[in-house]
Residue frames as qw, qx, qy, qz and C-alpha x, y, z in Angstrom:
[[0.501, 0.190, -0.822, -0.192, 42.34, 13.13, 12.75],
 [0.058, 0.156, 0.834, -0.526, 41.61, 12.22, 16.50],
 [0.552, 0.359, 0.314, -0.684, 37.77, 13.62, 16.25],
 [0.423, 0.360, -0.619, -0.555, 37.66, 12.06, 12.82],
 [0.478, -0.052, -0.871, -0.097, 38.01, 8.27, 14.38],
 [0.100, 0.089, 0.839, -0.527, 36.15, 9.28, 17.21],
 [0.606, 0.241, 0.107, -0.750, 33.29, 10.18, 15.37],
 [0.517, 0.336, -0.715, -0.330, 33.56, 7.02, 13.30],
 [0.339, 0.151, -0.827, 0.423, 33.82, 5.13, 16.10],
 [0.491, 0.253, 0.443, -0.706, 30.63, 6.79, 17.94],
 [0.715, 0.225, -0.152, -0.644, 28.52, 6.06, 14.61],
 [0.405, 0.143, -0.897, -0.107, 29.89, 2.41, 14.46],
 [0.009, -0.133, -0.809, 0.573, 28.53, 1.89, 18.57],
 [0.458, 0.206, 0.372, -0.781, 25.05, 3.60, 17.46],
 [0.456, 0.315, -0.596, -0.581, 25.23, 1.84, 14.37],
 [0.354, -0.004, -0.928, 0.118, 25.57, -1.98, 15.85],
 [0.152, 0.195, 0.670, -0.700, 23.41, -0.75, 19.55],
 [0.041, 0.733, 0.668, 0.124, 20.20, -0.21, 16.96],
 [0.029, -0.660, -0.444, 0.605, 20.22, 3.34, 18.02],
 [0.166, 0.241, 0.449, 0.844, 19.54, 4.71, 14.54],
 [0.322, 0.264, 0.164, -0.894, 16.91, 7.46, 13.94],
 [0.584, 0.433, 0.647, -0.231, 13.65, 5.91, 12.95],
 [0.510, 0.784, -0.044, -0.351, 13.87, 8.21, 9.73],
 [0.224, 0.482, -0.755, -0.384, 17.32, 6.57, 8.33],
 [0.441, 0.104, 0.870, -0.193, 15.54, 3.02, 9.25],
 [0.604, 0.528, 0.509, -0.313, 12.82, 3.82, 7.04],
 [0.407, 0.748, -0.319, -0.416, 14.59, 5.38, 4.55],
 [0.010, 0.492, -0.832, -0.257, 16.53, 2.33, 4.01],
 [0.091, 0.278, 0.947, 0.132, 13.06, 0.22, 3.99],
 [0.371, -0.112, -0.471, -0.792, 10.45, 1.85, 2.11],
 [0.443, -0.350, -0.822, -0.071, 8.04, -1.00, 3.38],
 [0.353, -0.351, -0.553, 0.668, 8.71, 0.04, 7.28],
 [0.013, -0.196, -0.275, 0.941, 7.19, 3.51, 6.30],
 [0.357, -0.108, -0.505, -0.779, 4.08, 2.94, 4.24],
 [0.453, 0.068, 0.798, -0.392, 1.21, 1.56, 6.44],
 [0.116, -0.207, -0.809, -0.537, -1.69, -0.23, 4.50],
 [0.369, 0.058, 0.331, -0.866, -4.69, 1.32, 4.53],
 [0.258, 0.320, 0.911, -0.017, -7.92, -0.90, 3.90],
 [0.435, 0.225, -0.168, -0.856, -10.45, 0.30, 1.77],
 [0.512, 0.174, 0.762, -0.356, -13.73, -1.16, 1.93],
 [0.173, 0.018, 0.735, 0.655, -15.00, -2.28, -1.65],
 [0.114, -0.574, -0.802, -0.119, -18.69, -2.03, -0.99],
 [0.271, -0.784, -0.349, 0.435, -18.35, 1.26, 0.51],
 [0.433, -0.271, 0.192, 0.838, -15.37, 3.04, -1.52],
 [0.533, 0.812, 0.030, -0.236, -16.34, 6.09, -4.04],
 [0.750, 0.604, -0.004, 0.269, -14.13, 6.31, -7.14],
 [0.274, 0.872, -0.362, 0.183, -11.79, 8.21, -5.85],
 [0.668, -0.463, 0.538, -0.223, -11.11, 6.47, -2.55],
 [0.893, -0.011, 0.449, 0.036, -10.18, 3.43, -5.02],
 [0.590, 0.770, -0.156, 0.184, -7.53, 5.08, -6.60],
 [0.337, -0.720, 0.580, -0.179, -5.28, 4.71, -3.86],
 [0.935, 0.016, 0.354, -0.036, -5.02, 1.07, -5.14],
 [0.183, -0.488, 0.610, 0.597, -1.69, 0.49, -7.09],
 [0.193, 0.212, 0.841, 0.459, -2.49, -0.16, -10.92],
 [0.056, 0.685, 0.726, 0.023, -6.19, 1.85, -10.26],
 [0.088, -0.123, 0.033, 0.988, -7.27, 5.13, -12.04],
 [0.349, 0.246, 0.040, -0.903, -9.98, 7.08, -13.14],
 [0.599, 0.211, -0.466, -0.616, -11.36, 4.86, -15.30],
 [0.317, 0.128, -0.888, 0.308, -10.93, 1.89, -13.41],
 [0.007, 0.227, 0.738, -0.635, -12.37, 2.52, -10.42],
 [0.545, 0.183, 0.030, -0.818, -15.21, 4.34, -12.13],
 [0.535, 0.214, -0.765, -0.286, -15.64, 0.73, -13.36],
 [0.206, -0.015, -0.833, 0.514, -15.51, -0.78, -10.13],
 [0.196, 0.151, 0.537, -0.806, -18.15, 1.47, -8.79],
 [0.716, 0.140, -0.050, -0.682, -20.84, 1.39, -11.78],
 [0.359, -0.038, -0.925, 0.118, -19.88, -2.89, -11.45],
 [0.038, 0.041, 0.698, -0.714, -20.99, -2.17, -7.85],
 [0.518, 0.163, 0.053, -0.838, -24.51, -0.11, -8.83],
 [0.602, 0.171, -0.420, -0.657, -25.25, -2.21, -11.70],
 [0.688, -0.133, -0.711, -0.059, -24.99, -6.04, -9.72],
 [0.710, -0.599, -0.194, -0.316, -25.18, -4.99, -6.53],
 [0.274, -0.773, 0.570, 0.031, -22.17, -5.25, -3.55],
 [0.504, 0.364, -0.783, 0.039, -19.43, -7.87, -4.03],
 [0.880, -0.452, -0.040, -0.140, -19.82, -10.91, -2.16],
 [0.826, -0.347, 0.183, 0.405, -15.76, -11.18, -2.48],
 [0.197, -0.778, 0.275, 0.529, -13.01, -9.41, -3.12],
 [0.345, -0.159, 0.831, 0.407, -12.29, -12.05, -6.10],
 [0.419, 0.793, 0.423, 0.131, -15.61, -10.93, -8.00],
 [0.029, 0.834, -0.160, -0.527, -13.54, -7.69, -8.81],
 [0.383, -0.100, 0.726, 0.563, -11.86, -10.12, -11.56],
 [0.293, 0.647, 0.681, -0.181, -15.61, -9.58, -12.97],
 [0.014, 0.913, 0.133, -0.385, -14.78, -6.06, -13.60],
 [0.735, 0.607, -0.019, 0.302, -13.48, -5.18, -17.04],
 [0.154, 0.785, -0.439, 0.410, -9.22, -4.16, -16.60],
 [0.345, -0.617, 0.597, -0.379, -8.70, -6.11, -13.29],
 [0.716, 0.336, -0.611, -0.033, -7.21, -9.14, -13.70],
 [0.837, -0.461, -0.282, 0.085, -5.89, -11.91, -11.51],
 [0.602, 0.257, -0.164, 0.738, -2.24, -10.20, -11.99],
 [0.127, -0.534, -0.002, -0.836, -3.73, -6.63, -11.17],
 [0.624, -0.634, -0.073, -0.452, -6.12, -7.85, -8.43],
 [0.830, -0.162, -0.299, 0.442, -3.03, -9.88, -6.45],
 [0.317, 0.280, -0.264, 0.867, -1.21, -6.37, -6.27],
 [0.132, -0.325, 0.205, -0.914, -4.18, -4.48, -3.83],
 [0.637, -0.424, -0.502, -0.403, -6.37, -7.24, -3.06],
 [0.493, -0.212, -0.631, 0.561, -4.44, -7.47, 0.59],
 [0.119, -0.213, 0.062, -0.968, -5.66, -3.26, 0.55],
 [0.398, -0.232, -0.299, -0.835, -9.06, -4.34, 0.23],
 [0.029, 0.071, 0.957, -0.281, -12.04, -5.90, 2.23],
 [0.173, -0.380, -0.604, -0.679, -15.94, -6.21, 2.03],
 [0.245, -0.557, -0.674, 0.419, -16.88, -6.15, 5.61]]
């Protein structure tokens, strides 16, 4: 019973001191472990713009013959342009994306 509350007692002090393990941190925010990767719109191939939430095969192939057929985007907001990608759709990955 003694080792019982002392272990309790130890995890409360590492609990409160911050000293958690980076892995239970993340595990308890999702967010904290995903970085965002940019992905350059003028540059991406099809596949490379599947990493975009909401974007598949067909999509992005969309995206890219957009690209061919007018030439780069001057903004991330011409993707609305592109049949399937809405303002709803393009709010979820447009932070992903950039044209530099």
């Amino acid at each position: 019973m003694k080792r019982y509350l002392l272990m309790m007692a130890l995890l409360f002090v590492v609990g409160v001191t911050g000293l958690l393990p980076v892995s239970v941190v993340a595990a308890e925010n999702p967010a904290a472990s995903s970085a965002i990767e940019t992905i350059h719109l003028n540059q991406a191939t099809a596949e490379e713009l599947q990493a975009l939430p909401g974007v598949g095969p067909a999509l992005s192939e969309r995206i890219v013959l957009y690209r061919t057929e007018h030439g780069p985007f001057k903004s991330v907001d011409q993707l609305t342009e592109v049949k399937g990608v809405g303002q709803v759709k393009l709010a979820k990955f447009k932070k992903q994306l950039t044209i530099d």
